[in-house]
Rosetta silent file (secondary structure, phi, psi, omega in degrees, C-alpha in Angstrom):
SEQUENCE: XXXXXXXXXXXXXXXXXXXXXXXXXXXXXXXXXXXXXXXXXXXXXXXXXXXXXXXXXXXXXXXXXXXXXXXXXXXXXXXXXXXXXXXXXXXXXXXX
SCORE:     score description
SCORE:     0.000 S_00000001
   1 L     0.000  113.960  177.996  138.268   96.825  111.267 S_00000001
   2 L   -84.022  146.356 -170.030  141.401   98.719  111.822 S_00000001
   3 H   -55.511   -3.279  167.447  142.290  100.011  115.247 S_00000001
   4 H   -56.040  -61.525  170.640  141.323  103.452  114.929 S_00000001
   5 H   -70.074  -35.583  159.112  137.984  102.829  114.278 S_00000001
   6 H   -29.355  -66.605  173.718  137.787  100.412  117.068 S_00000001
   7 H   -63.720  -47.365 -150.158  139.045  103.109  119.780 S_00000001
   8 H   -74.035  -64.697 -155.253  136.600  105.530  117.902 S_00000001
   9 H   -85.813    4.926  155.652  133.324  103.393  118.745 S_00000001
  10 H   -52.308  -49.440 -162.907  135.134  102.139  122.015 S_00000001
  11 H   -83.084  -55.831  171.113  134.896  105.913  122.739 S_00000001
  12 H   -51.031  -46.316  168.146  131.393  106.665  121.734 S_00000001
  13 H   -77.227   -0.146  161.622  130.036  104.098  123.911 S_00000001
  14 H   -87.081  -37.314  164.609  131.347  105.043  126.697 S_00000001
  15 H   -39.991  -71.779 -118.066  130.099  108.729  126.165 S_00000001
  16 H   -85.171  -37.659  170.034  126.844  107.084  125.218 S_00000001
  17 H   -81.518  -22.996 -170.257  126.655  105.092  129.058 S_00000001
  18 H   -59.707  -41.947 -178.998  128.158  108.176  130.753 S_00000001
  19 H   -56.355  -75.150  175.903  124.860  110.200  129.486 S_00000001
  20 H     0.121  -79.898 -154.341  122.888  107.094  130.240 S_00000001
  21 H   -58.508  -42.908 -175.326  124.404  106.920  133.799 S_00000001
  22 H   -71.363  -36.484 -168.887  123.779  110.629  134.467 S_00000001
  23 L   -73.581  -19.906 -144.677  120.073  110.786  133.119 S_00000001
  24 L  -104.335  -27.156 -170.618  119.121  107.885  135.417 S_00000001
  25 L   -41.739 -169.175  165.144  119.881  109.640  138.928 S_00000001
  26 L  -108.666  162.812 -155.888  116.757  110.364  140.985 S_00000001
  27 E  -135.650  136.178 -161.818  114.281  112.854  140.180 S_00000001
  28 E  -103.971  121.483 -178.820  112.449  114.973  143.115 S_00000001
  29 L   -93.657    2.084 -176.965  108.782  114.930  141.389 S_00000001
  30 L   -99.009  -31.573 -174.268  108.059  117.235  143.716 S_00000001
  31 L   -99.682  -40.423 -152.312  110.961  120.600  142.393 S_00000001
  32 L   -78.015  164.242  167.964  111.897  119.317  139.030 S_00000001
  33 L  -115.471 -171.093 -148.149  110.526  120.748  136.131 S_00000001
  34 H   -56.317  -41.261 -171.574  109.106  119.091  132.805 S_00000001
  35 H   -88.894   20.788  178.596  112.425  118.377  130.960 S_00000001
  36 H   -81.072  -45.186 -149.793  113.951  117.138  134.305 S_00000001
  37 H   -85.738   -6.729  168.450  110.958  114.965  134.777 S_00000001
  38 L   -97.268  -72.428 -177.694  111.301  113.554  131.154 S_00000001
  39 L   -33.378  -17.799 -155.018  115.120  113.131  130.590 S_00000001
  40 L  -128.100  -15.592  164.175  115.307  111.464  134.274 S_00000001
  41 L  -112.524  152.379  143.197  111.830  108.693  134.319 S_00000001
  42 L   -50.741  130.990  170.917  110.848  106.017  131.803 S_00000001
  43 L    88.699   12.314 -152.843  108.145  106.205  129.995 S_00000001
  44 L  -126.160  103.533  158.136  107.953  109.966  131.025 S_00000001
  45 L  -108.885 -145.853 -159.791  108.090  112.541  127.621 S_00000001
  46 H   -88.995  -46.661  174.982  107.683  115.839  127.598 S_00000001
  47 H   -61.588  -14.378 -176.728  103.458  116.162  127.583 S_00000001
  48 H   -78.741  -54.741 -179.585  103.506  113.627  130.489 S_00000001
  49 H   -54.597  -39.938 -173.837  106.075  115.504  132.429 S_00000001
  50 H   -48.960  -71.128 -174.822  104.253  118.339  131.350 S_00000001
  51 H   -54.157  -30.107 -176.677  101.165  116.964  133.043 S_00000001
  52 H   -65.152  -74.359 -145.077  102.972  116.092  136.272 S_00000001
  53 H   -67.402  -31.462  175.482  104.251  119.346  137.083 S_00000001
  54 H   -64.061  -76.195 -179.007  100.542  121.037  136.089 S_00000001
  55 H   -46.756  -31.969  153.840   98.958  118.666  138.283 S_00000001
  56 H   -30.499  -55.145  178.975  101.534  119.585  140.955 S_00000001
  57 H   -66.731  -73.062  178.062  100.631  123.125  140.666 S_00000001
  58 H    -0.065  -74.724 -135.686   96.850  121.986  140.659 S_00000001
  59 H  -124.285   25.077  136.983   96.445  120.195  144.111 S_00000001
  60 L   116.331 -163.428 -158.213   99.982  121.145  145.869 S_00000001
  61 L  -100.782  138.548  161.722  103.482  118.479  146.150 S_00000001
  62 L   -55.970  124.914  173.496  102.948  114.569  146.095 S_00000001
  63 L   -74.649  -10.451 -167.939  102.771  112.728  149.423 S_00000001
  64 L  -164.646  142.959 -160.078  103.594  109.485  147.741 S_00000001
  65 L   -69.254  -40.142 -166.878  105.468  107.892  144.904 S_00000001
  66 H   -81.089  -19.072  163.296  102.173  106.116  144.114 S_00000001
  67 H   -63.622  -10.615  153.735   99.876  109.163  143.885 S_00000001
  68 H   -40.251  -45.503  172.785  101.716  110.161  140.441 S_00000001
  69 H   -35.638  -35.879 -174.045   99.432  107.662  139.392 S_00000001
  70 H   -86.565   21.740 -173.337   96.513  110.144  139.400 S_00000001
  71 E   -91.082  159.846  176.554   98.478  112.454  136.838 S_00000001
  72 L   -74.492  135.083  168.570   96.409  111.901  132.900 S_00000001
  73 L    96.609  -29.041  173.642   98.814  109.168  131.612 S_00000001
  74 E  -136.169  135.694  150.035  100.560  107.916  133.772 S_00000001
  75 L   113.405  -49.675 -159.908  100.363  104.602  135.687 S_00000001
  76 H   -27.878  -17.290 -177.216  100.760  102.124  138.144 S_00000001
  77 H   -62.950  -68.367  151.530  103.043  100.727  135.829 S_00000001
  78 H   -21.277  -64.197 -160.069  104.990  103.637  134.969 S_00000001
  79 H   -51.151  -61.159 -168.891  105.296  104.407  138.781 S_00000001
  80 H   -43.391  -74.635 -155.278  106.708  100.999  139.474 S_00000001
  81 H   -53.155  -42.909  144.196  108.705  101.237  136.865 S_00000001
  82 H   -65.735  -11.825 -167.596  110.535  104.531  138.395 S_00000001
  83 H   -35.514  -55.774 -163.107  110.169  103.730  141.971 S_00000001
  84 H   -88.237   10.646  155.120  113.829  103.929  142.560 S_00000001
  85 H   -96.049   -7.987 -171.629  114.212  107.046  140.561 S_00000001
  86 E   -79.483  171.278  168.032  111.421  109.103  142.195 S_00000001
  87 E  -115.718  173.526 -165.452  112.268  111.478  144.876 S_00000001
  88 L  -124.689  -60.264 -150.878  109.586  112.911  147.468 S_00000001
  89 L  -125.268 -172.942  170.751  112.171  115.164  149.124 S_00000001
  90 L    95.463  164.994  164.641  115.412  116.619  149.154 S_00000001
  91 L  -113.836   36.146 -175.770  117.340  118.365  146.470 S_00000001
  92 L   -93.586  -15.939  168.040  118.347  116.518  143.631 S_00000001
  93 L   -94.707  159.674  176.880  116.487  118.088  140.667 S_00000001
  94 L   -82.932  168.374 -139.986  116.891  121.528  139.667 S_00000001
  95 L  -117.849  171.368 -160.894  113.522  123.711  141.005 S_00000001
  96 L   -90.795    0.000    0.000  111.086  124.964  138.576 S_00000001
């Protein structure tokens, strides 16, 4: 492997955690909207996210991390597995 190509996928993976690092931030489940709420939890795509933010509308903003659970689809697992990305409050996702 000559060094050129080295530096080249040297470069790409650092792009490729920089993305990573940024998608991973925490996500206010209460403001973001659906491609916030997929790009920023696991296990979260776009009909899931989808469903969050409908139920949201539905019955008003989540009081708890663990009441996601009652969205179709997703959870206790799921939640756990986001805990330290969801947000309650705050501003860190962009608003619907």
């Amino acid at each position: 492997m000559n060094k050129f190509t080295l530096v080249l996928k040297s470069l790409l993976l650092s792009l490729m955690l920089s993305f990573s690092a940024f998608a991973a931030g925490p996500v206010n489940i209460n403001t973001a909207d659906a491609p916030t709420l997929a790009a920023g939890l696991h296990g979260v795509g776009q009909a899931k996210a989808q469903a969050i933010v409908d139920y949201r509308q539905a019955n008003g903003p989540f009081k708890s991390a663990d009441q996601l659970a009652s969205v179709k689809g997703i959870g206790l697992a799921t939640v756990e597995k986001n805990r330290d990305r969801i947000q309650l409050g705050g501003s860190t996702s962009k608003p619907e």
